[in-house]
C-alpha positions as a Markdown table, in Angstrom:
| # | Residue | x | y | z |
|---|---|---|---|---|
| 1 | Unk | 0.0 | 0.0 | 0.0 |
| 2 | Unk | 1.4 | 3.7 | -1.0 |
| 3 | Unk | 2.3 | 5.7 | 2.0 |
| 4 | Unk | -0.2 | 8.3 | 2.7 |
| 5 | Unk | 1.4 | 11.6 | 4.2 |
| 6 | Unk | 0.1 | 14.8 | 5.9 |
| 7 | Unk | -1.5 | 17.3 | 3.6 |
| 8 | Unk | 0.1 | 19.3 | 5.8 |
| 9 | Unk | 0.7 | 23.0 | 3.3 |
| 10 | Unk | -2.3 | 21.9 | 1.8 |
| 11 | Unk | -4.4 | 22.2 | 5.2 |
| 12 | Unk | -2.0 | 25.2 | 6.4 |
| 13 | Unk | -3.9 | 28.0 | 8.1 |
| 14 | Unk | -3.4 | 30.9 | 6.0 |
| 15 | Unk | -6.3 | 28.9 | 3.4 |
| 16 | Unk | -9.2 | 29.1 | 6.2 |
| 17 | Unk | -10.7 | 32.3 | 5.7 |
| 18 | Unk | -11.0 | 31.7 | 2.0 |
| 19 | Unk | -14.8 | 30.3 | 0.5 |
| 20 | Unk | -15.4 | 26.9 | 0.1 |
| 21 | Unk | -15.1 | 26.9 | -3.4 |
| 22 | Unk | -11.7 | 27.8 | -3.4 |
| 23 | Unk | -10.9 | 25.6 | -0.3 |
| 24 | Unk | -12.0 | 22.9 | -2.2 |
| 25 | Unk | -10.0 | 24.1 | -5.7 |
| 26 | Unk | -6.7 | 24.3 | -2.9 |
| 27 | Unk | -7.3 | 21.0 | -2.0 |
| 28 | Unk | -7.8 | 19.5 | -5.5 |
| 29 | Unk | -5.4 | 20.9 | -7.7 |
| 30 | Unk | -2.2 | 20.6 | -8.2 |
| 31 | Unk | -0.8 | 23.1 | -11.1 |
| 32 | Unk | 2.8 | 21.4 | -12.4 |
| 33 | Unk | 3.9 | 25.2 | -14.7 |
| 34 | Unk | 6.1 | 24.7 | -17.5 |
| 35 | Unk | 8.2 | 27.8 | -18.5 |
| 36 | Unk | 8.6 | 27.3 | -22.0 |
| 37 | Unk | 6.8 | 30.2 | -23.0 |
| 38 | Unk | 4.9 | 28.9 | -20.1 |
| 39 | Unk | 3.0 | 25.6 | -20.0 |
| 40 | Unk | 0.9 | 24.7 | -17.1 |
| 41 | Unk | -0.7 | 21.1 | -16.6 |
| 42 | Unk | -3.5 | 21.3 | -13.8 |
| 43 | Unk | -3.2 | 18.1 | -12.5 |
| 44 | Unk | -6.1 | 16.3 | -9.6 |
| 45 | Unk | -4.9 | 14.3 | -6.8 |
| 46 | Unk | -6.9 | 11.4 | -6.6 |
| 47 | Unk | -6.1 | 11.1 | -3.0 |
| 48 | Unk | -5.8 | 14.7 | -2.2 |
| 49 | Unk | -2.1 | 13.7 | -0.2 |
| 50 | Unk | 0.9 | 15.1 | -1.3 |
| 51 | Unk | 3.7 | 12.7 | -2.2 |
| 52 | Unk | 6.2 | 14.5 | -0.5 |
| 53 | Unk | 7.0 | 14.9 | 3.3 |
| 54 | Unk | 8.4 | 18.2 | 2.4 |
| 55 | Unk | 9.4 | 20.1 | -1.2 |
| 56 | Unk | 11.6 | 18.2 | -3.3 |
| 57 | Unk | 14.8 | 19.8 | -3.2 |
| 58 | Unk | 16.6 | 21.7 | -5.7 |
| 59 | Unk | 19.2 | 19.0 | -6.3 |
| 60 | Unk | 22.1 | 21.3 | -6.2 |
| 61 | Unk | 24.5 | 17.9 | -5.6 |
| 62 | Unk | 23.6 | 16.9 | -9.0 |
| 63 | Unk | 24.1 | 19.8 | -10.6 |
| 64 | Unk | 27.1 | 20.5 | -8.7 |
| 65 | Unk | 29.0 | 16.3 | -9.6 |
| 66 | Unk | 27.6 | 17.3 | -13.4 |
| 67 | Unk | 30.0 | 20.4 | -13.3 |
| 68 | Unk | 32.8 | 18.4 | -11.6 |
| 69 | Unk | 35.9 | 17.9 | -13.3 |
| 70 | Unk | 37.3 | 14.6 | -14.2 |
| 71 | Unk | 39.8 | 12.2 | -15.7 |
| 72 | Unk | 39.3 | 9.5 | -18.3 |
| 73 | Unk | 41.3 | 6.7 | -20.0 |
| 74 | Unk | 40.2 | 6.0 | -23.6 |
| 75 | Unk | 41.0 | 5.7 | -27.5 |
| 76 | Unk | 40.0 | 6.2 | -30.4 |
| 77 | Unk | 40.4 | 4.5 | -33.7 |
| 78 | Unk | 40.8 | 1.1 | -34.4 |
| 79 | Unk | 44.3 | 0.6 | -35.8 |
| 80 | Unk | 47.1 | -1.3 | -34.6 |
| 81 | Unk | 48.8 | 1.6 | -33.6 |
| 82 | Unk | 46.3 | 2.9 | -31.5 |
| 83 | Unk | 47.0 | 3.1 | -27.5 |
| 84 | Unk | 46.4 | 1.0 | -24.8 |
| 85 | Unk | 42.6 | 1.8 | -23.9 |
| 86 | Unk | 42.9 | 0.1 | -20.5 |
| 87 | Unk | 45.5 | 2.7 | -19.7 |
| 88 | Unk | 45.2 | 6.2 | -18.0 |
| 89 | Unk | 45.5 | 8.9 | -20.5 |
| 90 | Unk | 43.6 | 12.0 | -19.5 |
| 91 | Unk | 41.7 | 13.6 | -22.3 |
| 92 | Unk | 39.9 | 17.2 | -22.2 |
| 93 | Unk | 36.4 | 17.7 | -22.0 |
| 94 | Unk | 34.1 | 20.1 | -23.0 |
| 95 | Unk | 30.3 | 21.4 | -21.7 |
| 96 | Unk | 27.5 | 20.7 | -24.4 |
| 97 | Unk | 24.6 | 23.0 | -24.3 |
| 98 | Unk | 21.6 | 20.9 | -24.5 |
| 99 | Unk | 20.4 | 19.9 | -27.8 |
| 100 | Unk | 24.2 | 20.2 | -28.8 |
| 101 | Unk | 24.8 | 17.0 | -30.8 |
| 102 | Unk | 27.6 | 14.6 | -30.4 |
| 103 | Unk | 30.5 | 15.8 | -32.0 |
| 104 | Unk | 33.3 | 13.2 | -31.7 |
| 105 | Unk | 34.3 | 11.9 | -35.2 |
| 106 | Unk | 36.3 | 9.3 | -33.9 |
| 107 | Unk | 36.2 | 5.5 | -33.1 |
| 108 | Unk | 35.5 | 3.7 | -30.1 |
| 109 | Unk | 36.7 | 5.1 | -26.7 |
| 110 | Unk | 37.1 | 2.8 | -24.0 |
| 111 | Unk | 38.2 | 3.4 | -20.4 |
| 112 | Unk | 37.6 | 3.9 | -16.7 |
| 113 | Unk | 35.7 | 5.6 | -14.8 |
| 114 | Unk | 36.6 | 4.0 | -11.0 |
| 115 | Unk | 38.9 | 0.8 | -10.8 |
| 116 | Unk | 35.8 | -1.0 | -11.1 |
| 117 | Unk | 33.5 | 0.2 | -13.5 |
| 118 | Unk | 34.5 | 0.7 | -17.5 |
| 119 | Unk | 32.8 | 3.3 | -19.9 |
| 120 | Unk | 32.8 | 1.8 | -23.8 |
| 121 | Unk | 31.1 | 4.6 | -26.0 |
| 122 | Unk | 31.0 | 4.1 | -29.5 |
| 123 | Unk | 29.6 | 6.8 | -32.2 |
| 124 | Unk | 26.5 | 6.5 | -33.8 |
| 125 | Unk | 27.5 | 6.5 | -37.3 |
| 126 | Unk | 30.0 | 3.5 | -37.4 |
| 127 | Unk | 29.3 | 1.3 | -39.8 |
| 128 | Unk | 27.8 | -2.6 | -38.9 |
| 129 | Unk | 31.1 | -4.1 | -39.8 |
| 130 | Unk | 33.2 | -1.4 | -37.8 |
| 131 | Unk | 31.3 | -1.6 | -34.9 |
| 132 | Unk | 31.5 | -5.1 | -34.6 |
| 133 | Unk | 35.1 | -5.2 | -34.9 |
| 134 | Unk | 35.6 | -2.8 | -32.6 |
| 135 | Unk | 33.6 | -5.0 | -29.8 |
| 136 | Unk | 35.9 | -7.6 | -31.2 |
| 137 | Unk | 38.6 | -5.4 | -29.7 |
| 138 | Unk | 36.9 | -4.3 | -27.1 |
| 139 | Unk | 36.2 | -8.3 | -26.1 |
| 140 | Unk | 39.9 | -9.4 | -26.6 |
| 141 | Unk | 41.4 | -6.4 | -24.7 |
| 142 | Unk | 38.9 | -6.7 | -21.2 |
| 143 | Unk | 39.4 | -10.7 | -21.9 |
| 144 | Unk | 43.3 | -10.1 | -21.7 |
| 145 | Unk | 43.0 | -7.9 | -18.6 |
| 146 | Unk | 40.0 | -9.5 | -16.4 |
| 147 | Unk | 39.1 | -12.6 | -17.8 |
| 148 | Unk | 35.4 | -13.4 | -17.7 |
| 149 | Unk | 35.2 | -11.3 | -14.4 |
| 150 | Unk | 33.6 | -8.7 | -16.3 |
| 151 | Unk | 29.6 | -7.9 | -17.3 |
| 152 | Unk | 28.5 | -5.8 | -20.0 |
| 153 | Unk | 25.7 | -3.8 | -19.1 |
| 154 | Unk | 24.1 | -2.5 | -22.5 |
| 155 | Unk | 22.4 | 0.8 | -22.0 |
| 156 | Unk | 21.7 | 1.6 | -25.9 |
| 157 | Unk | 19.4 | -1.1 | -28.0 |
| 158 | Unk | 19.7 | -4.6 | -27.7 |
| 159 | Unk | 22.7 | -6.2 | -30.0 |
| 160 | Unk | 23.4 | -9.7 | -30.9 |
| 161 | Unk | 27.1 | -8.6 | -31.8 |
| 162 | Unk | 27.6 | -7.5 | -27.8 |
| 163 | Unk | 26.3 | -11.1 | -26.9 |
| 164 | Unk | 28.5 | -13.3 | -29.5 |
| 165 | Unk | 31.7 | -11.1 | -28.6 |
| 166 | Unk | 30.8 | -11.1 | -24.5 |
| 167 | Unk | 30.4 | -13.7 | -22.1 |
| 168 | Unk | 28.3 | -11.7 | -19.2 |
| 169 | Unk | 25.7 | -8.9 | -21.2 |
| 170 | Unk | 22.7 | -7.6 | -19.6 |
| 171 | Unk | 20.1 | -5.7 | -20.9 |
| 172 | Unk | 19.4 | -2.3 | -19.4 |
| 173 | Unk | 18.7 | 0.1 | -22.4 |
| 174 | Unk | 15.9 | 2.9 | -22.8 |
| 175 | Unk | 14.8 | 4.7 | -25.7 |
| 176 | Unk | 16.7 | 7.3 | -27.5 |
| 177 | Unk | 16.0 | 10.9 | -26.5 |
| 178 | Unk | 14.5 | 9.8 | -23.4 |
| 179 | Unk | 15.0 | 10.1 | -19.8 |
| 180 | Unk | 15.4 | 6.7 | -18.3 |
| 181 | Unk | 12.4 | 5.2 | -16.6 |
| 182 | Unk | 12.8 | 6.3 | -13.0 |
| 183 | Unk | 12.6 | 2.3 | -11.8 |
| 184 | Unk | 15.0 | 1.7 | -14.2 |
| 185 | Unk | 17.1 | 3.7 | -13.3 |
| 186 | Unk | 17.2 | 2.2 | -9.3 |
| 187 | Unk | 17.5 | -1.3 | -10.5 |
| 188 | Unk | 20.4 | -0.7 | -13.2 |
| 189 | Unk | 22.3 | 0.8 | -10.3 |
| 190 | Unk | 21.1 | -2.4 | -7.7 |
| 191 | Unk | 22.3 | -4.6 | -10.4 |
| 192 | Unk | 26.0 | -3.0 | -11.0 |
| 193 | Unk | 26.1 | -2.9 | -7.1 |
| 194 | Unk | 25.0 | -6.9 | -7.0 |
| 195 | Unk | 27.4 | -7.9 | -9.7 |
| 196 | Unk | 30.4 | -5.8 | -8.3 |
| 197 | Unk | 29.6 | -7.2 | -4.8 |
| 198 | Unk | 29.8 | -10.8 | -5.8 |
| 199 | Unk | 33.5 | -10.8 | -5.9 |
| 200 | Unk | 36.3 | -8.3 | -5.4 |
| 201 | Unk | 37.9 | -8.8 | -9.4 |
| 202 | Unk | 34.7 | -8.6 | -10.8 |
| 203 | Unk | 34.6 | -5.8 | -13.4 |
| 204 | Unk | 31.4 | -3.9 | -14.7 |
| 205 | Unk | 31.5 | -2.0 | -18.0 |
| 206 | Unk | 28.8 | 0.8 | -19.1 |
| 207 | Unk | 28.2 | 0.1 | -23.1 |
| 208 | Unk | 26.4 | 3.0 | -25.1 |
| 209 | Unk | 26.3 | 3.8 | -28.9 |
| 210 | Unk | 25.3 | 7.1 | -29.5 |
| 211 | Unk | 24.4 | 9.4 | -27.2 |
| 212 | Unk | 26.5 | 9.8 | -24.2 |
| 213 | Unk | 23.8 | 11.1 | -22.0 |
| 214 | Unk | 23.1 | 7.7 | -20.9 |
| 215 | Unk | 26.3 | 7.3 | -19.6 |
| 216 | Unk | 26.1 | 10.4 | -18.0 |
| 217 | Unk | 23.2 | 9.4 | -16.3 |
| 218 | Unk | 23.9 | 6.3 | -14.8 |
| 219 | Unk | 27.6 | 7.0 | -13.6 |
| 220 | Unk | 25.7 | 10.5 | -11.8 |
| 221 | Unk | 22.8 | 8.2 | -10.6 |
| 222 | Unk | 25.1 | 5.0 | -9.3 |
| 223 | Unk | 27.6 | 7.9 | -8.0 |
| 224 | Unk | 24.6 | 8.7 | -5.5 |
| 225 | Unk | 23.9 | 5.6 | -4.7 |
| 226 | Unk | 27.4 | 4.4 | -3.6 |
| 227 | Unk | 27.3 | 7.8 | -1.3 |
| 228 | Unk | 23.9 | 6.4 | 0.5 |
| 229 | Unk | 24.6 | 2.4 | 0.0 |
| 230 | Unk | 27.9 | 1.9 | -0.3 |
| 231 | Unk | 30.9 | 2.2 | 2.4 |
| 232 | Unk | 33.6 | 4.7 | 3.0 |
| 233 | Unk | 36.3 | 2.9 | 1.1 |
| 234 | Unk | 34.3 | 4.0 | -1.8 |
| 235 | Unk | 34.8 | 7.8 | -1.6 |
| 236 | Unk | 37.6 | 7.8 | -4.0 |
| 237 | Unk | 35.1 | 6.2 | -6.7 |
| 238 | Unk | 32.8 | 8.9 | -6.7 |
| 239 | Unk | 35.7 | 11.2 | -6.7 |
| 240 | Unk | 36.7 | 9.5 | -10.2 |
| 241 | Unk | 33.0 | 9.3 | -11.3 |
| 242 | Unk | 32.7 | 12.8 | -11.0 |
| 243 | Unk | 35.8 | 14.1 | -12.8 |
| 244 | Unk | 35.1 | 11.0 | -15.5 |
| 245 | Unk | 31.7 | 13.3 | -15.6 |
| 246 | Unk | 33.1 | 15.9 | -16.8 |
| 247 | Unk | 35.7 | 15.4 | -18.4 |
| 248 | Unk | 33.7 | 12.8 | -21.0 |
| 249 | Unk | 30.2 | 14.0 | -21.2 |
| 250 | Unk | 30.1 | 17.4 | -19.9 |
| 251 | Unk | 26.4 | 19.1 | -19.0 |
| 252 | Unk | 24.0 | 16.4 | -19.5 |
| 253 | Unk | 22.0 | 17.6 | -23.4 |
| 254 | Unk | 18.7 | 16.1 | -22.1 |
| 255 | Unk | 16.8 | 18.8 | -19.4 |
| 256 | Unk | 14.5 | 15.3 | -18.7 |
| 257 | Unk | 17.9 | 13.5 | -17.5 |
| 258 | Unk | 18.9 | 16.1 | -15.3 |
| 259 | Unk | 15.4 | 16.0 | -13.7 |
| 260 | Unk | 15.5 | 12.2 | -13.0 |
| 261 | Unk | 19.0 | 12.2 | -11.5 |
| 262 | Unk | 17.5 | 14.7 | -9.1 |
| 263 | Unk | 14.2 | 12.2 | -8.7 |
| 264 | Unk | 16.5 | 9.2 | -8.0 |
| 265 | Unk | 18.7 | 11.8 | -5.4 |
| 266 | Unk | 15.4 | 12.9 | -3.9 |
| 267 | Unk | 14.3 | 9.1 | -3.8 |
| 268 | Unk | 17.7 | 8.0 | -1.5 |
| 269 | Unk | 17.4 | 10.7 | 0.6 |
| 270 | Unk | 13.6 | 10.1 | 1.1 |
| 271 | Unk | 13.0 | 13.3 | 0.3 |
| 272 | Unk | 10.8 | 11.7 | -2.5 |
| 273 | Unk | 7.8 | 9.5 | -1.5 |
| 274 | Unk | 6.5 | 7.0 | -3.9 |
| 275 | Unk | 2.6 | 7.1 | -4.0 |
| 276 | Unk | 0.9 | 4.7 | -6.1 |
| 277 | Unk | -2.6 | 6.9 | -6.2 |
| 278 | Unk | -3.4 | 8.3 | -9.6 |
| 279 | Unk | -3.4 | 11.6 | -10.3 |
| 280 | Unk | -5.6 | 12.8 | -13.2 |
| 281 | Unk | -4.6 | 15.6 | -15.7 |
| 282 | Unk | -7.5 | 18.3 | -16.5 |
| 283 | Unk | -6.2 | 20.9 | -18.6 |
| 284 | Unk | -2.8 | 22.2 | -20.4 |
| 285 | Unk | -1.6 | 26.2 | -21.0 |
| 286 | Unk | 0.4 | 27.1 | -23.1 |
| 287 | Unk | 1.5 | 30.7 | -22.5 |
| 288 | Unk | 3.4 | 32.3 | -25.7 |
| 289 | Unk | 3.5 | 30.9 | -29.0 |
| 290 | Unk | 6.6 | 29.4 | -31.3 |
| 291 | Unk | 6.7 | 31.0 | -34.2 |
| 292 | Unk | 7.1 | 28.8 | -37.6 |
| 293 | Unk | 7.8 | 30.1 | -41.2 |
| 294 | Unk | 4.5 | 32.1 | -40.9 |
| 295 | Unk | 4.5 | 33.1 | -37.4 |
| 296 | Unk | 2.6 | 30.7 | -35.0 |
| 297 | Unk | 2.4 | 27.3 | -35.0 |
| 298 | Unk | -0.5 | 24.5 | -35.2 |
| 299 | Unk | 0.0 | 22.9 | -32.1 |
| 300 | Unk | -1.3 | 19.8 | -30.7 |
| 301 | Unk | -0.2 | 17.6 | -27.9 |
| 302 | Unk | 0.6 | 13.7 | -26.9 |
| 303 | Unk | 0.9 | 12.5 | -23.3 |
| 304 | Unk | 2.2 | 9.0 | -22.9 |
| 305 | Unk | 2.4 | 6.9 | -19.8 |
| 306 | Unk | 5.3 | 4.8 | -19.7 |
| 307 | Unk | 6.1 | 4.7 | -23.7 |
| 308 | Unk | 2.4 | 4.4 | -23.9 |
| 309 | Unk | 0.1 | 7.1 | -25.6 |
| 310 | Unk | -3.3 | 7.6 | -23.5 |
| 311 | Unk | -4.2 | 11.2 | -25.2 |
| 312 | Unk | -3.4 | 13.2 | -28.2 |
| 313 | Unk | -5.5 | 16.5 | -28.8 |
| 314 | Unk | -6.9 | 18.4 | -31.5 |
| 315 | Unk | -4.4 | 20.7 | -33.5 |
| 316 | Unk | -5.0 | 24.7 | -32.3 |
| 317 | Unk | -4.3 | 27.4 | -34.7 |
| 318 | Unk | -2.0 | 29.9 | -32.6 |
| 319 | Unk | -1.3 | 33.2 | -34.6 |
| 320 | Unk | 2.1 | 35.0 | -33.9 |
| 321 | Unk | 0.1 | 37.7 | -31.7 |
| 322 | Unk | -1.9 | 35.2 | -29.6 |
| 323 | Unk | 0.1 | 34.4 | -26.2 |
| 324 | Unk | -1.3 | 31.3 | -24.7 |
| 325 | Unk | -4.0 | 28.4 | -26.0 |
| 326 | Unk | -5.2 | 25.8 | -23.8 |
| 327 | Unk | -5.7 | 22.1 | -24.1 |
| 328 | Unk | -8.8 | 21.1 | -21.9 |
| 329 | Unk | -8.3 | 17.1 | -21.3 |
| 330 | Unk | -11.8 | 17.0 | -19.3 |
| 331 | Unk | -14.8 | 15.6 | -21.0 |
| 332 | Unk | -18.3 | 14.8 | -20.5 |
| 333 | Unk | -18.1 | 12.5 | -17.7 |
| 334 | Unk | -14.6 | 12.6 | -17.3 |
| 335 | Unk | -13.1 | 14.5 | -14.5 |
| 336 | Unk | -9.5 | 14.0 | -16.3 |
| 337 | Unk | -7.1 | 11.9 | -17.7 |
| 338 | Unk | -5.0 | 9.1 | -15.0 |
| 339 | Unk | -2.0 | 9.9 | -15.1 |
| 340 | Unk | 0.7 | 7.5 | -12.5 |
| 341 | Unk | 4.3 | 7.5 | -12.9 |
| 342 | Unk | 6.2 | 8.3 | -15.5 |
| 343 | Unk | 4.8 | 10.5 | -18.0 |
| 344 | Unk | 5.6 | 12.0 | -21.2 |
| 345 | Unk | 4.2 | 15.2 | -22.2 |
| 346 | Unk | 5.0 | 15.7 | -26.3 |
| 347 | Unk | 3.8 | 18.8 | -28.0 |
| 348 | Unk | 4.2 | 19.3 | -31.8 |
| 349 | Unk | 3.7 | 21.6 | -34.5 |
| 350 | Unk | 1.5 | 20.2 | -37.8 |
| 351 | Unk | 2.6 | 20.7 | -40.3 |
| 352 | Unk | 0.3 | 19.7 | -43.8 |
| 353 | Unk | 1.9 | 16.2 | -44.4 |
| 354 | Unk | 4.2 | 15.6 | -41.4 |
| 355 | Unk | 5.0 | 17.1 | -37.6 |
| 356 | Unk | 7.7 | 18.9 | -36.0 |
| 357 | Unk | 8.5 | 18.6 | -32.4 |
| 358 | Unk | 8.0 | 21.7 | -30.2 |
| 359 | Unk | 8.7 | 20.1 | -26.6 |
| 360 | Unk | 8.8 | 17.3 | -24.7 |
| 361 | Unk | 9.1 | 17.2 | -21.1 |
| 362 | Unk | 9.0 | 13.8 | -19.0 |
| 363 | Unk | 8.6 | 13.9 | -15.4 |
| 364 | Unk | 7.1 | 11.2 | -12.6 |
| 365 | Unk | 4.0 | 11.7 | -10.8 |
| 366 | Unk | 5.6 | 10.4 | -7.3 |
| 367 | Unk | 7.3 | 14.1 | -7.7 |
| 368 | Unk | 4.5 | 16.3 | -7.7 |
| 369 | Unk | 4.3 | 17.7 | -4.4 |
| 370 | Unk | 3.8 | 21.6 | -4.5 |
| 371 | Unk | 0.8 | 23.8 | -6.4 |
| 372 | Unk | 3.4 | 25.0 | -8.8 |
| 373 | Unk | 6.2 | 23.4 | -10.2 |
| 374 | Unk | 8.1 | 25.9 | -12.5 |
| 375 | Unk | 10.2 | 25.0 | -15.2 |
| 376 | Unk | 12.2 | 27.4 | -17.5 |
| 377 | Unk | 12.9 | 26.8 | -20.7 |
| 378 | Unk | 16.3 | 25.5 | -20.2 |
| 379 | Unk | 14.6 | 22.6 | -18.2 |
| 380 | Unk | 12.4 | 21.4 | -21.5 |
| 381 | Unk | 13.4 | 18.4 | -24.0 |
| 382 | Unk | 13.7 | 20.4 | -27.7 |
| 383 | Unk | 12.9 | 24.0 | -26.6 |
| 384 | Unk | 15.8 | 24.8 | -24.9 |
| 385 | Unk | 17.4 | 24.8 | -28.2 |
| 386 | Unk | 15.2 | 27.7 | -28.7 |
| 387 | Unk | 14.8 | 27.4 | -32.4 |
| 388 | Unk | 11.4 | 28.1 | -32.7 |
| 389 | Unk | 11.4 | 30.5 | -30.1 |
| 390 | Unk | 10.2 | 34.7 | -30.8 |
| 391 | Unk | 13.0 | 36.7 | -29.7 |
């Protein structure tokens, strides 16, 4: 059973003198504000408790490891020549802003990030027979230097090629663009923490192709949990995980991967309470309109639970001088649309034969704690690029 918790702000004093009606609209509504422009979802708590003892925090400890420096060991390339990869060669790193794309043009890069744990990026654009000769590498060099004492832990799509070249390969991917599911995300870092605990030489290595904001994410998330769960002897990991941070992926690109880090921070420190109830979205605002080649945009919105699509709205004509629209999700005999744990809010422009992507914002109902919930710009998927945005 979900723990149910005082609605202590929501009962607080300074709401007694006012009517009913808005006693009862205090007590119903929860209003999670997007600054995007400005996008409010008016969400319903189905059982009017908040989910928090207190306000989630503002995460400052993730922000602050993200901006940590770092060292690395890597290489890249895939001749004979090339260096040892299992050695320590520090390598400069560089701050990304967030829809910045991955710029390295170069081969695989393989190294640590603590004695323990091994980072193996590859780019997106190698070729099939490239890449699998590179885990062919990959497979003889951690062979050579740990025997089978090591475990892949794939965090991109599933790959035969990773499970013909490696003994131990488990499956912990999400989709692309996407902030990990926040469940996930605890029992990827459980099962490094298992496999590393099962025996002292045991080795686990972090696999991603692509985009290196996964790797960010789990070495930021695991470096959290090794400061709750793990013992002092591993202070000098998370010392390593965050200069490897920085020094190899830099500000993470995704505002959605920032926010979960600070869920699953939030979630350690029980500063975050789980609660199963449903909550039940009524309405979205949208306040100030992209502009598109004519000004404006044709907007319309899909909300997914899980990777799951439970609503997509009409399309709303917004002209360049109009400064919010809303989406009412309530209909006859509807009071709103459930909405429990992870959610993905998607809003897109229409175009006549396809769709272009205005935001995207992901966050998990277990967070929702406060009226108001206010998120800049910055701290959306797509708009933070600001390319459709009016000066």
């Amino acid at each position: 059973m979900p723990q149910k918790l005082p609605c202590s702000r929501l009962g607080s004093s300074n709401h007694r003198n006012t009517s009913s009606l808005d006693e009862l609209t205090i007590n119903l509504l929860y209003r999670i504000s997007f600054t995007i422009w400005h996008v409010a979802l008016y969400i319903e708590n189905a059982s009017v408790k908040h989910t928090h003892d207190e306000p989630v925090n503002n995460g400052q400890e993730v922000k602050k490891m993200l901006r940590s420096t770092s060292y690395t060991s890597g290489f890249a390339g895939g001749g004979a020549d090339d260096r040892d990869p299992l050695t320590s060669q520090p390598r400069a790193g560089g701050g990304r802003s967030c829809a910045a794309p991955e710029t390295n043009g170069g081969g695989m890069d393989l190294g640590y990030v603590t004695e323990r744990i091994i980072a193996m990026w590859f780019p997106a654009v190698m070729s099939r027979n490239q890449y699998r000769h590179a885990q062919r590498q990959a497979a003889i060099m951690l062979g050579n230097k740990h025997g089978d004492n090591y475990m892949v832990f794939n965090l991109s799509e599933p790959k035969r090629v990773l499970r013909n070249e490696h003994k131990h390969v488990k499956e912990v991917g999400w989709a692309i663009e996407l902030a990990p599911p926040l469940e996930r995300l605890c029992s990827v870092c459980k099962d490094i923490d298992s496999w590393l605990a099962g025996d002292q030489h045991r080795i686990a290595v972090l696999h991603v192709r692509g985009n290196k904001d996964k790797l960010g994410v789990i070495v930021a998330a695991y470096m959290h949990y090794s400061s709750i769960c793990g013992n002092a002897e591993q202070a000098l990991d998370r010392f390593s995980m965050r200069k490897f941070l920085d020094d190899n992926v830099g500000p993470l690109r995704l505002p959605s991967n920032k926010r979960y880090v600070d869920y699953f921070a939030g979630l350690l420190s029980h500063n975050i309470k789980i609660n199963a109830a449903p909550m039940y979205l009524t309405h979205v605002t949208v306040l100030g309109a992209p502009t598109f080649q004519n000004g404006g945009c044709r907007a319309f919105l899909k909300i997914y639970e899980g990777h799951t699509p439970v609503y997509t709205s009409g399309v709303y004509s917004v002209s360049d001088g109009i400064q919010q629209f809303t989406v009412n999700v309530t209909t006859e005999g509807r009071k709103g649309l459930p909405l429990r744990g992870d959610i993905l809010v998607k809003c897109y422009h229409r175009r006549e034969e396809s769709r272009e992507p205005i935001f995207a914002c992901q966050f998990h109902t277990c967070a929702v704690a406060d009226h108001t919930l206010s998120f800049t710009r910055q701290e959306l998927d797509i708009a933070c690029n600001g390319k459709f945005i009016s000066p």
